[in-house]
GUVOTI-890642 format. One line per field, with one value per residue: residue in one letter; y, z, x of N, C-alpha, C in turn. Coordinates in steps of 0.001 Angstrom, whole numbers, plus 524288, in hexadecimal, padded with zeros to 5 digits. Each point is the difference from the previous one (the first is absolute). Layout:
// GUVOTI-890642
residuo	c(a, ...) $
n_yy	c(Y, ...) $
n_zz	c(Z, ...) $
n_xx	c(X, ...) $
ca_yy	c(Y, ...) $
ca_zz	c(Z, ...) $
ca_xx	c(X, ...) $
c_yy	c(Y, ...) $
c_zz	c(Z, ...) $
c_xx	c(X, ...) $
END
This chain:
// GUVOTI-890642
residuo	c(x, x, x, x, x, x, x, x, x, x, x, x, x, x, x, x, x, x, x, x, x, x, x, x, x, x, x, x, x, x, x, x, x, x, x, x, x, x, x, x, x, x, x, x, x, x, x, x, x, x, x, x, x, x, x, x, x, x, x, x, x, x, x, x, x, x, x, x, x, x, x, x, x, x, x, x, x, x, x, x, x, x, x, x, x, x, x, x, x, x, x, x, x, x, x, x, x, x, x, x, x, x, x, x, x, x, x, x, x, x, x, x, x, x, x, x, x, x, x, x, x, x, x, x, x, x, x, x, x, x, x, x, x, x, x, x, x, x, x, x, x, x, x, x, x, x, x, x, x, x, x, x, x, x, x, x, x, x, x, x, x, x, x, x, x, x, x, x, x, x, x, x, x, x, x, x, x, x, x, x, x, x, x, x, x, x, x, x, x, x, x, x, x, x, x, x, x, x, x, x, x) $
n_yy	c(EE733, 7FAA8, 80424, 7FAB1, 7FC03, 805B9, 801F1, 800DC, 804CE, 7FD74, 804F4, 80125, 80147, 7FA6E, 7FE0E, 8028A, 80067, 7FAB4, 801BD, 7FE33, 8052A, 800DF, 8027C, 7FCA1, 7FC68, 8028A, 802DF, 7FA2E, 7FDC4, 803D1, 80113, 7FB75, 7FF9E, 805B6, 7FE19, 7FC4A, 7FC08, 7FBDD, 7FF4B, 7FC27, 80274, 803DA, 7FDFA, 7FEDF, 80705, 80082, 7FB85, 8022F, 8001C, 7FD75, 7FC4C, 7FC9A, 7FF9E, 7FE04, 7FD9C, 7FFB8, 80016, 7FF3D, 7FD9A, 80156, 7FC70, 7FD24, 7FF1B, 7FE99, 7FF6F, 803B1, 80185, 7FF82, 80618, 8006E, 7FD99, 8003C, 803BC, 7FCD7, 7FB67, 7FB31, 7FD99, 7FBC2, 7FD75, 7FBB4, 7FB8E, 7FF66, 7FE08, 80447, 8004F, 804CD, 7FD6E, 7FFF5, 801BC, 800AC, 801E9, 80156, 8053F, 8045E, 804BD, 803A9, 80242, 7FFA6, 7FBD2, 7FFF0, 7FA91, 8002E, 7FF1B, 7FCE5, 7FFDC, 7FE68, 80463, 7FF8A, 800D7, 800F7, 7FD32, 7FDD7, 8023E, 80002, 7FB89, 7FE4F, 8018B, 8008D, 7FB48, 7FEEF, 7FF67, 8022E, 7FD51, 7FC98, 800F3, 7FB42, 7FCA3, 7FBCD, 7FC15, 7F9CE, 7FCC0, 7FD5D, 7FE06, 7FA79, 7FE24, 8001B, 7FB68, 7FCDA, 80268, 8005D, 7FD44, 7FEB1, 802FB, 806F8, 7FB89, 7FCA4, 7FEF8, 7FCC9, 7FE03, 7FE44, 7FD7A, 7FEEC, 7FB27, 801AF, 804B0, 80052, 7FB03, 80308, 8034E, 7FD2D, 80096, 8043D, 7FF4B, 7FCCE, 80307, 80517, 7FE7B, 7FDEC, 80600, 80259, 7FCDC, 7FEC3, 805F2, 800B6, 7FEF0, 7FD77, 7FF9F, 803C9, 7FDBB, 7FC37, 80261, 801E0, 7FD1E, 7FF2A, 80288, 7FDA3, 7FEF8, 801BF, 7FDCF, 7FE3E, 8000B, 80392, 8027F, 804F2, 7FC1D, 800A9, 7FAB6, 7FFB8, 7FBE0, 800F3, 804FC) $
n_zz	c(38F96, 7FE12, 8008D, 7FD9F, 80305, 7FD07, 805A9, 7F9E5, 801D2, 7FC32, 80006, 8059D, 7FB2A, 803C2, 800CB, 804C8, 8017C, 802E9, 7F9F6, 800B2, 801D2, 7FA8D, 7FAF4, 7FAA5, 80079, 801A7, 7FB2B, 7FE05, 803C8, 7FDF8, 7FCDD, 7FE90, 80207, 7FE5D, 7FDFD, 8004B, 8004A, 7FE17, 80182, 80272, 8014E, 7FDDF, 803A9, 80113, 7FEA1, 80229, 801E0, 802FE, 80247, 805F4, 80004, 7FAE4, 800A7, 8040E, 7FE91, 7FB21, 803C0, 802F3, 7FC5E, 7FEA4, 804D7, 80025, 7FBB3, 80151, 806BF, 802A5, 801B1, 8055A, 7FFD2, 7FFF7, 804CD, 7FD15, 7FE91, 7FE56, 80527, 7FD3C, 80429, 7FD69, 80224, 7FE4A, 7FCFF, 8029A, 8055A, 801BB, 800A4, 7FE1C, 7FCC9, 801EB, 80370, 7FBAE, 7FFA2, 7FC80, 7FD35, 7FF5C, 7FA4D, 803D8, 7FC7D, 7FF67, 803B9, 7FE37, 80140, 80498, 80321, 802C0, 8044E, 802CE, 803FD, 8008F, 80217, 803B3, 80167, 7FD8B, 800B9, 80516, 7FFA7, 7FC6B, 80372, 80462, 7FD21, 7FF94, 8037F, 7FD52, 7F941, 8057C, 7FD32, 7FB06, 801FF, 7FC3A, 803EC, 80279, 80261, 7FE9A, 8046E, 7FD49, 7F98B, 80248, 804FD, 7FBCC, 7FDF3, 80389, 80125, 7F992, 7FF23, 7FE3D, 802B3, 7FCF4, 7FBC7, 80524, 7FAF9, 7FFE9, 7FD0B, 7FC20, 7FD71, 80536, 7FF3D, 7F9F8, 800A0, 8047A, 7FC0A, 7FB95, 803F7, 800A4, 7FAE8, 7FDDC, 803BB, 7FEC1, 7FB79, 80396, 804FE, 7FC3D, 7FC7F, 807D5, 7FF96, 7FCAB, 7FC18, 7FEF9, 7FE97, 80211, 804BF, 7FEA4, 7FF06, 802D0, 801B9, 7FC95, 80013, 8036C, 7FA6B, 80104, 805F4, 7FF7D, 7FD26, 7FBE7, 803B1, 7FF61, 80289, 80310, 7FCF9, 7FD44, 7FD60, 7FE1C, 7FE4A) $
n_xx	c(F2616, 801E6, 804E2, 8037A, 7FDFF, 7FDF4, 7FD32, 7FCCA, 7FE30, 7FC3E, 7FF19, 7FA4F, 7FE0F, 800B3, 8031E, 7FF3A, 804C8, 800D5, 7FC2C, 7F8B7, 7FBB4, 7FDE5, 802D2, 7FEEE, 803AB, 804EC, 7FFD7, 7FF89, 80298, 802C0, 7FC1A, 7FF9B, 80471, 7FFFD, 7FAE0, 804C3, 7FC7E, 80266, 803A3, 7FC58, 7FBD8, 804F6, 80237, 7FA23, 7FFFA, 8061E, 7FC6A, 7FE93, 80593, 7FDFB, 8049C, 7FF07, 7FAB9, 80078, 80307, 7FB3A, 7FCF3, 802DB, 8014D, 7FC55, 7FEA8, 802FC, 7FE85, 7FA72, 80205, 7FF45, 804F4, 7FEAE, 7FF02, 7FB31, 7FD7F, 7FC64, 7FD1B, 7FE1D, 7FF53, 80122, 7FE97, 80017, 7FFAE, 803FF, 7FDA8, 804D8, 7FFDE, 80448, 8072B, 7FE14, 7FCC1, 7F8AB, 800FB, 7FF98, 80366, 7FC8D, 8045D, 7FC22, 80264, 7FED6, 80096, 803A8, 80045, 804E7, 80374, 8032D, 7FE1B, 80412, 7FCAA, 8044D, 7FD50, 7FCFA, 80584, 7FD70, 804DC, 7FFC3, 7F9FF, 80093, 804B4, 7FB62, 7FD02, 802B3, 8004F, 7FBD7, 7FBDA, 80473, 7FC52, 80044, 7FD11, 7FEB5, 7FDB4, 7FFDC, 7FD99, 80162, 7FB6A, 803F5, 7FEAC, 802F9, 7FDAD, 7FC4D, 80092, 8018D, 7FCBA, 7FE60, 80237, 80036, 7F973, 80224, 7FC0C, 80123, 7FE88, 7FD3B, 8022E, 7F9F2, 801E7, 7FE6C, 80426, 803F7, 80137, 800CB, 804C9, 8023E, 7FF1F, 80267, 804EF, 7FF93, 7FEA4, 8037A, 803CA, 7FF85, 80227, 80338, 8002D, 7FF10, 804A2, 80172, 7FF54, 80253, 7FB6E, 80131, 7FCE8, 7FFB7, 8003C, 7FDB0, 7FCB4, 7FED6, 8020A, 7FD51, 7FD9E, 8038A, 8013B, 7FA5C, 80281, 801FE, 7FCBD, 8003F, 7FDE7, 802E3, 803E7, 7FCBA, 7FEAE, 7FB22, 8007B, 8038B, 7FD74) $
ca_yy	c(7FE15, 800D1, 800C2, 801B4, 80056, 8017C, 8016D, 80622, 7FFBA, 80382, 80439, 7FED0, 80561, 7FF7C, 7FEA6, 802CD, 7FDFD, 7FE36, 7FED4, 7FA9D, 80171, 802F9, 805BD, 7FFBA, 7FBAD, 8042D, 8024E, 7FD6F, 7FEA9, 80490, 8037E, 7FB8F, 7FEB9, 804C5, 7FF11, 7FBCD, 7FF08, 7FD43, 7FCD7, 7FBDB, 800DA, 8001D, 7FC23, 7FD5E, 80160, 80243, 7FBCC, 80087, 7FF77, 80677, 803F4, 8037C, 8051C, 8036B, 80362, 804D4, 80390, 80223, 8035B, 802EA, 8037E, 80067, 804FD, 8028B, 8021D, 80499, 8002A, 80270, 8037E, 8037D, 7FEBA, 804E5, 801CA, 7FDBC, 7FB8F, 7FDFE, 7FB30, 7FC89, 7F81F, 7FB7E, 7F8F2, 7FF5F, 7FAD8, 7FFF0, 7FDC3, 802FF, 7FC9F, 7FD76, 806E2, 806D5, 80584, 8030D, 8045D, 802DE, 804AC, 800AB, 801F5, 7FD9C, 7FCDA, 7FD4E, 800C1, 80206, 7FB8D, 7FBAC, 7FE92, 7F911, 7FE69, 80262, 800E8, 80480, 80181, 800ED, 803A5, 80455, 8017F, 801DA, 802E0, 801EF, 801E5, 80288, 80395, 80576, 80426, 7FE1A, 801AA, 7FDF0, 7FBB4, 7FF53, 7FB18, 7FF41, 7FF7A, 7FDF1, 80345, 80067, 80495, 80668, 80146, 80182, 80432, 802F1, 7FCB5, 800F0, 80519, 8033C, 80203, 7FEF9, 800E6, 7FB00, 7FE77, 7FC1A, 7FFAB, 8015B, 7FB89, 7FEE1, 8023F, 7FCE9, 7FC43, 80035, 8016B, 7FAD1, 7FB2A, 802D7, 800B2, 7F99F, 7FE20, 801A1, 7FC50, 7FACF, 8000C, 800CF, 7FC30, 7FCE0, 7FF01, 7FEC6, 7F8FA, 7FD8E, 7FFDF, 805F8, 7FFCA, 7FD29, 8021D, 8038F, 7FCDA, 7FEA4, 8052B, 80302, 80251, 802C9, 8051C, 80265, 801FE, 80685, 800AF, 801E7, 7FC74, 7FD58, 7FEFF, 800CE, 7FAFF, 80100, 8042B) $
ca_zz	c(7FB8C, 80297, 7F9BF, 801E8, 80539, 80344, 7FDF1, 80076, 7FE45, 7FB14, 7FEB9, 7FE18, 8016B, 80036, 805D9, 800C8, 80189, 80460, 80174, 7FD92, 7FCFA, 7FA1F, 80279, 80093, 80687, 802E6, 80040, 800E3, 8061C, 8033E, 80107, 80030, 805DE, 802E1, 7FF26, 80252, 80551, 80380, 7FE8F, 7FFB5, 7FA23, 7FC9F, 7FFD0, 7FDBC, 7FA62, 7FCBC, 80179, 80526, 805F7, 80256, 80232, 7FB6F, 7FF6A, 8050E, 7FE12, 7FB7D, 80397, 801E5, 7FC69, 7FF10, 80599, 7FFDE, 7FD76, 7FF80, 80406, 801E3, 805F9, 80110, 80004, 801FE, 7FE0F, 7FC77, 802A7, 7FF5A, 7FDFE, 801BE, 80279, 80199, 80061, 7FD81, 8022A, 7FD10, 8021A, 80042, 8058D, 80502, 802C5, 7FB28, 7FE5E, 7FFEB, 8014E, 7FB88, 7FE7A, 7F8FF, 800C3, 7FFC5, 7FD4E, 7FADA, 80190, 7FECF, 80709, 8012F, 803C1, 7FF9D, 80448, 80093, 8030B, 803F1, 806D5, 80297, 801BE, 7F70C, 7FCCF, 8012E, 7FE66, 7FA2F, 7FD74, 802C9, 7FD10, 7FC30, 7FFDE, 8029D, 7FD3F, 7FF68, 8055B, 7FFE2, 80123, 7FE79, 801A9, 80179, 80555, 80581, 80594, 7FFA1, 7FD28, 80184, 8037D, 7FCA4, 7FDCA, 802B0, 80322, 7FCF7, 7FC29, 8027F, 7FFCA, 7FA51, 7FD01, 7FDBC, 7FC53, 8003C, 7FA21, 7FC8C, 80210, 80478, 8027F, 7FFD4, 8017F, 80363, 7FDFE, 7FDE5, 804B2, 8058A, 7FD4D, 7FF8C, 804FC, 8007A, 7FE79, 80198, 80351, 7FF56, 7FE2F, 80210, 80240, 7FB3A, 7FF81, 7FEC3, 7FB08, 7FFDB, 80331, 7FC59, 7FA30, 8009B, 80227, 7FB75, 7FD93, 803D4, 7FC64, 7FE1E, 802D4, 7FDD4, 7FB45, 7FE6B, 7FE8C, 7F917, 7FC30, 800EF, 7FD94, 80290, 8052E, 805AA, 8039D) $
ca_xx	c(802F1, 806BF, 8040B, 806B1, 7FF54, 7FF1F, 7FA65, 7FC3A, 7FB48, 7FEDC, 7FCE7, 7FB40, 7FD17, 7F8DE, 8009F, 803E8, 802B7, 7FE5E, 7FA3C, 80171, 7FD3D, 80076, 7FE4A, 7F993, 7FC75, 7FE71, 7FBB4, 7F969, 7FCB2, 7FEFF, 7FD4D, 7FB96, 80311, 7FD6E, 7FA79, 7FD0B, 7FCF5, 80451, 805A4, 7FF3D, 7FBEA, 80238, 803E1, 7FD44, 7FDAF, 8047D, 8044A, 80582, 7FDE3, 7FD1F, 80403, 8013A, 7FCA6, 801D8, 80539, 7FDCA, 7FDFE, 8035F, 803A6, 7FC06, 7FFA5, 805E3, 8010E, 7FB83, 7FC78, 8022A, 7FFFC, 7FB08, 801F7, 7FB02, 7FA15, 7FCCE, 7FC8C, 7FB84, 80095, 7FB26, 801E7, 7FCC4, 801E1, 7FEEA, 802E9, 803E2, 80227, 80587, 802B7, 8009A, 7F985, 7FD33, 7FE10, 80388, 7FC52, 80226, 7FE4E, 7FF11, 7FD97, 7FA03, 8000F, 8032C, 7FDF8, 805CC, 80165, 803FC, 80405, 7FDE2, 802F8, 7FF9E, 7FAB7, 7FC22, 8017E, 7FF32, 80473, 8016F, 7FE41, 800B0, 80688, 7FE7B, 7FC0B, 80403, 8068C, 7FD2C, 7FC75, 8008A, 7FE31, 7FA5E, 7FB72, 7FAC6, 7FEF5, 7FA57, 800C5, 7F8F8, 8012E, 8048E, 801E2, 805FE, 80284, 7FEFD, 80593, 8041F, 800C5, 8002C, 8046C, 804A1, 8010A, 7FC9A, 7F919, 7FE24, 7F902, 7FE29, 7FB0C, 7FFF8, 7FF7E, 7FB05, 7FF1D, 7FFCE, 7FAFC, 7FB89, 7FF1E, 7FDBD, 7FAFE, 7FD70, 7FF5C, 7FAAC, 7FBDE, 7FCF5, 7FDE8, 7F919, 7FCA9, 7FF2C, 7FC87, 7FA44, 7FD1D, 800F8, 7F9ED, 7FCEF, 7FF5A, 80324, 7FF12, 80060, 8041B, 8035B, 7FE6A, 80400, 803B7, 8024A, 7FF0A, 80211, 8034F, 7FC5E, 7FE97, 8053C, 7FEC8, 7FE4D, 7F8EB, 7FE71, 80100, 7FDF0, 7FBE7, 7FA69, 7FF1B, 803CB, 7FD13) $
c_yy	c(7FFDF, 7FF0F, 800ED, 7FD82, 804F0, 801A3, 803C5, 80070, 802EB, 8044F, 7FCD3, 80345, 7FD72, 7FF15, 80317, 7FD2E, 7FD4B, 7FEFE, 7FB0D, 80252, 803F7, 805E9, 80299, 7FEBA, 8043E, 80506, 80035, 800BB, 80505, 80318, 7FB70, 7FF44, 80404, 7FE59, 7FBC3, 7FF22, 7FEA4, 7FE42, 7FC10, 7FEF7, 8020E, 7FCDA, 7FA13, 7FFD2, 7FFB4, 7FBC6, 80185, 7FF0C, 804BC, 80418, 80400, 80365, 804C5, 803AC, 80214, 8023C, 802F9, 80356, 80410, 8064D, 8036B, 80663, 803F3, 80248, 803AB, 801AA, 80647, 805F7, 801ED, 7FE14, 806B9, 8010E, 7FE0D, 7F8C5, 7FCFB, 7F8F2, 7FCD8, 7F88C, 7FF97, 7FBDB, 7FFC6, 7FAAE, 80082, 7FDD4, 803FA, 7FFA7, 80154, 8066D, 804FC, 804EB, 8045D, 804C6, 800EF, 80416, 80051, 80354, 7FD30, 7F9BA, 7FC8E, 7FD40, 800AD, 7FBD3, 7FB13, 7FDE6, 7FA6D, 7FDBF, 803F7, 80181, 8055D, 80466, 7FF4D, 803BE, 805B5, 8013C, 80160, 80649, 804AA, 80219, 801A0, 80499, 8058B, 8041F, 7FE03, 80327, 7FEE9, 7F97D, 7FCD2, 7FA0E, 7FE33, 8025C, 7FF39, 8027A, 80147, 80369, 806C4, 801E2, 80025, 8039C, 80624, 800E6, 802F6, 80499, 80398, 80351, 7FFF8, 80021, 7FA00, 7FEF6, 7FA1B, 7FE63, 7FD70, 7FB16, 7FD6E, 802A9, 7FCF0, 7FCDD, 7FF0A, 80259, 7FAF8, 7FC74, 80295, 7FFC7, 7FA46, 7FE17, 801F9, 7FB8E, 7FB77, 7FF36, 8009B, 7FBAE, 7FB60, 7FE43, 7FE8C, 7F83D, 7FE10, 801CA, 80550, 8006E, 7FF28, 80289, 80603, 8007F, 7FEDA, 80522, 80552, 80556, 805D4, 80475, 802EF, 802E2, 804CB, 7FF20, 80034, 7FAB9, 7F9B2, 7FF67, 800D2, 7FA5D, 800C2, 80453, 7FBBC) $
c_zz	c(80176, 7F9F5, 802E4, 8069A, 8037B, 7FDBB, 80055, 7FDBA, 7FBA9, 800D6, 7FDDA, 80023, 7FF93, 8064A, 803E4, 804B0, 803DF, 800F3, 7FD37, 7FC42, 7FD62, 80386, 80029, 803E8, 803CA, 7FF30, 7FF51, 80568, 802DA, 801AC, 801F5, 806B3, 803EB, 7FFAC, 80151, 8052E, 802F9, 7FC21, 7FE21, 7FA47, 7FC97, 7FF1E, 7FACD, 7FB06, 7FD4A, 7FFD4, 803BE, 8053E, 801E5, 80248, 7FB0B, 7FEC5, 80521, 7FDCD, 7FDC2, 802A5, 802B9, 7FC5C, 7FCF6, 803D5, 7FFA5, 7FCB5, 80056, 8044F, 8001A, 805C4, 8010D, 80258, 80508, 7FD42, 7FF89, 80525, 80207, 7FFA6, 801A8, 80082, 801CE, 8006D, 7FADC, 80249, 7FB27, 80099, 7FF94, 804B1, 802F8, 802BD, 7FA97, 7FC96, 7FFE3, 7FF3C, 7F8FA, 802EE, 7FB4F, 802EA, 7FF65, 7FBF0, 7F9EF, 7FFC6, 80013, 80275, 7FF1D, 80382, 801B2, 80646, 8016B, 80222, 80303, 80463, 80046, 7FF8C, 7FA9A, 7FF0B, 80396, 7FEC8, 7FAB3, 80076, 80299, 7FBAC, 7F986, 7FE13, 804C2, 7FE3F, 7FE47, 8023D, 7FFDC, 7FFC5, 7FF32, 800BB, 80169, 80660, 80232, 80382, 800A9, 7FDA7, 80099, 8037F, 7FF21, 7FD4A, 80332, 80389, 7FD9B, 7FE22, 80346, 8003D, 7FA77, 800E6, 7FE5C, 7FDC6, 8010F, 7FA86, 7FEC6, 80151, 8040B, 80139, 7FE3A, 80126, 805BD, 7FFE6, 80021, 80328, 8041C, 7FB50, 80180, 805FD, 80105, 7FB6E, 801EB, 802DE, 7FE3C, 7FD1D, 80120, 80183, 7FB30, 7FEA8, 7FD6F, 7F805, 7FD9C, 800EC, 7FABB, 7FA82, 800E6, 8029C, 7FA16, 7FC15, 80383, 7FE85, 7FE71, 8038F, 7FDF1, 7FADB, 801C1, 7FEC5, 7FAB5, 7FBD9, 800C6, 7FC7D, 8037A, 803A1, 80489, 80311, 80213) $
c_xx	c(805CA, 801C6, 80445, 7FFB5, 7FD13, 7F9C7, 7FF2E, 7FB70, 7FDCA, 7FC67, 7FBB2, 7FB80, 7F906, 801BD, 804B5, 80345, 7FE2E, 7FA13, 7FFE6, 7FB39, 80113, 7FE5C, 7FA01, 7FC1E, 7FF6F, 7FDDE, 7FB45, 7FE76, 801C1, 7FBCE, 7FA5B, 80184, 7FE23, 7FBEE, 7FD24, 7FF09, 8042C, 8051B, 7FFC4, 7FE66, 8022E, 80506, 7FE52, 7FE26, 8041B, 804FF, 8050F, 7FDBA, 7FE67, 80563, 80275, 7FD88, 800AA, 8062D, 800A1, 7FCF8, 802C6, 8049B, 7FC12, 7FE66, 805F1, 80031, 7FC40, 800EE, 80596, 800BF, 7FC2B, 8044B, 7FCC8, 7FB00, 7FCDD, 7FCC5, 7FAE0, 80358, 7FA60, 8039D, 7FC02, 80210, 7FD6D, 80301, 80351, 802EE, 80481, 801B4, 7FD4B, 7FA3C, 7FDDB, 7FDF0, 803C0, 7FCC8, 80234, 7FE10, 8015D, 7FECD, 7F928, 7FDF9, 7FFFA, 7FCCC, 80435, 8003A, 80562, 8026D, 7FBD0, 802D0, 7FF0C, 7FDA5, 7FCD9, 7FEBF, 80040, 80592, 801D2, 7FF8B, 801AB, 80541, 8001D, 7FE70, 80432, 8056C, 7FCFC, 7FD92, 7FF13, 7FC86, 7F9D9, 7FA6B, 7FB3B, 802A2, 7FABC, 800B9, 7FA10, 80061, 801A3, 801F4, 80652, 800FA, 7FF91, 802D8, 804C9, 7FF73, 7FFAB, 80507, 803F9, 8008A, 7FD20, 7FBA4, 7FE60, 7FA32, 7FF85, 7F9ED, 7FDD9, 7FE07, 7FA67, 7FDE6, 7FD3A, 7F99D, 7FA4B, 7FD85, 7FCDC, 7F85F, 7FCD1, 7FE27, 7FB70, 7FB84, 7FF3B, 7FF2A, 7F9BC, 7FCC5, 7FF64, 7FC66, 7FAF7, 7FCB4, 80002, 7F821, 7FBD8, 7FEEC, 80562, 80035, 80067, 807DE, 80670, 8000F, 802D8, 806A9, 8029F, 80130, 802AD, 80472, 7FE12, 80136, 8075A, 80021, 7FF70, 7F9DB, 7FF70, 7FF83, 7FB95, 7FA93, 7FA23, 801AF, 8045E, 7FF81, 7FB41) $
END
């Protein structure tokens, strides 16, 4: 608004200085922005771009995350795909315990996690990760003679995979029609006995 040649601005209490969205707008897509699948996909629900929803992300993170003091006693670290500059995979920790996480590294290099786990974790002594040959060498590398866990997940998973390998083999020798009928019903051997009906015993 210009009065007298010069400009100012009126006190607006739906829009705050320099935004173009209501104060509402932003505390609508705050907490929907943490939850969603993607940026994209809420950029779409809320009418903005994906860089506008990224800067309420970031201004969010901004206040929420906390610089790191001493990782706890108990962490647990595992990849996800994140697709940052620093490549397609990072590496989280959370307390093992609590289940929280706590940090968030930019990637998955061997030499990350040990300058992490080094200026960190002086007060670490359980470690709970999958198999990874890196990550265990990084962790060993960085901390002293910790207690590595191989988590519940992981372990299982490897279970699942030597059971269905013994099923393949055995019902490689079987007719075709047997072969397939159970092949389909393959879900049965992962079950809890107890929980199993008369036809699936």
């Amino acid at each position: 608004m210009r009065l007298f040649g010069k400009s100012f601005y009126e006190k607006n209490t739906i829009v705050e200085r320099y935004k173009r969205f209501s104060k509402e707008w932003n505390q609508a897509v705050h907490l929907p922005c943490i939850k969603a699948k993607t940026f994209k996909e809420m950029g779409q629900q809320f009418g903005a771009s994906t860089s506008t929803i990224i800067r309420r992300f970031d201004e969010i993170a901004k206040r929420e995350l906390k610089d790191i003091e001493q990782l706890p006693r108990v962490i647990a670290i595992d990849e996800y795909k994140g697709d940052t500059k620093e490549g397609k995979y990072q590496l989280i920790i959370a307390n093992g315990e609590t289940k929280e996480p706590i940090d968030i590294l930019p990637n998955r290099r061997k030499r990350t996690i040990v300058n992490d786990l080094r200026k960190y974790g002086a007060n670490v002594e359980i470690v709970i990760m999958d198999m990874s040959p890196s990550f265990k060498a990084a962790v060993e590398k960085a901390l002293n003679k910790p207690i590595i866990i191989t988590d519940r997940f992981h372990f299982c998973r490897y279970i699942y995979w030597a059971l269905d390998a013994v099923r393949r083999r055995v019902q490689s020798k079987w007719e075709d029609y047997d072969r397939k009928k159970c092949k389909k019903m393959r879900h049965i051997f992962y079950k809890n006995s107890d929980k199993l009906n008369h036809h699936q015993r």
